[in-house]
N, C-alpha and C positions, 0 to 999 in steps of 0.2 A: 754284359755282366749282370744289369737287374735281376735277368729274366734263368739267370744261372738254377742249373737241376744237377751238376753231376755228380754231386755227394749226398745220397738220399739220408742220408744221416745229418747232414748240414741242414738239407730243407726241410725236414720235421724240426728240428731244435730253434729253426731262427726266427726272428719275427719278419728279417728284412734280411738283402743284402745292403753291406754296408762298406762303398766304394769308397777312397784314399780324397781330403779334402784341406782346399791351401791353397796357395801360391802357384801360379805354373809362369815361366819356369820358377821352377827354388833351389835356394844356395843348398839348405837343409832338407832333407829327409828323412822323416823318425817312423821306423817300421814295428810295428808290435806282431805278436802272436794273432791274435784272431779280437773282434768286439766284442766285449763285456757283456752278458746278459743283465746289466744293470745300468752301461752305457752306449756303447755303439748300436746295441741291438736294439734300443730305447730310441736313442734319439735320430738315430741314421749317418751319425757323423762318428768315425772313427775319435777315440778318445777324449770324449764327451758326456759329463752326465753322472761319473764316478767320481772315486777317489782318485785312480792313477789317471783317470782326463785333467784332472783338478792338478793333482799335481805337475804333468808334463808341462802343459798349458801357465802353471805358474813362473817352472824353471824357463820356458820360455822365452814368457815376459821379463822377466828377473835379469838374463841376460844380453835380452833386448835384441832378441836374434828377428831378422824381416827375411821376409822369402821365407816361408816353410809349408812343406807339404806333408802331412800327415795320412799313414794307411797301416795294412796288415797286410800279415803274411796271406793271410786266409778272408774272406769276404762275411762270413756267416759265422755266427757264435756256436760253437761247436760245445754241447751240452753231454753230462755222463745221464746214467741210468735215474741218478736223484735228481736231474735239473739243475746241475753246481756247472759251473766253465768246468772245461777240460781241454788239454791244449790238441792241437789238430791232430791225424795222424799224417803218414809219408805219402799219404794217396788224396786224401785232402790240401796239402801243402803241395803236392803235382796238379792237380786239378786245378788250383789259383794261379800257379806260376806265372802264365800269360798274362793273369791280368795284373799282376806284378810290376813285369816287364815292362808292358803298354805303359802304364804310368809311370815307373822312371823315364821312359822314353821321351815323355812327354812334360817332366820335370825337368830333366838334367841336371841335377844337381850337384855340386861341387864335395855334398859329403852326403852317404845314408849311415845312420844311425840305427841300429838294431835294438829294441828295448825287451825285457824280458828275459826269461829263460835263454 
């Protein structure tokens, strides 16, 4: 997954790939869109480093949930024409699928949670 090239659109825009991290197994799993070029893409760790890391991470804590694994839809912050996040398109979001998958595989978790759009 590091070493990932298939979306040459991804690997110009990203700083990093930014792989699903937590708990394995986990009860929870919280799926986002893609990493934040102000968090994931910053720090390497899915929803870390922003605002919406700050916040997930709060309600987390909040409700005292243990076991969580945390990822995206997509690996690479997928960036528009001005350098703003833009969400993936249908052939970005195929091209992660597998490593998607692999990771629930290897969580199995009792619920995933889709966050975002």
């Amino acid at each position: 997954m590091l070493e990932c090239a298939r979306c040459p659109a991804l690997v110009r825009s990203r700083s990093r790939v930014v792989p699903g991290a937590g708990d394995l197994p986990a009860d929870v799993v919280f799926v986002g869109i893609a990493p934040g070029r102000f968090g994931g893409d910053r720090t390497g760790i899915p929803f870390s480093g922003d605002r919406s890391g700050d916040l997930l991470r709060r309600m987390i804590d909040r409700v005292n949930l243990k076991r969580v694994f945390i990822t995206n839809v997509v690996r690479c912050n997928p960036r528009d024409r001005r350098g703003r996040n833009r969400d993936p398109d249908a052939r970005e979001i195929a091209n992660c699928r597998g490593h998607l998958e692999a990771e629930l595989a290897l969580a199995r978790p009792r619920l995933v949670v889709g966050l975002g759009r």
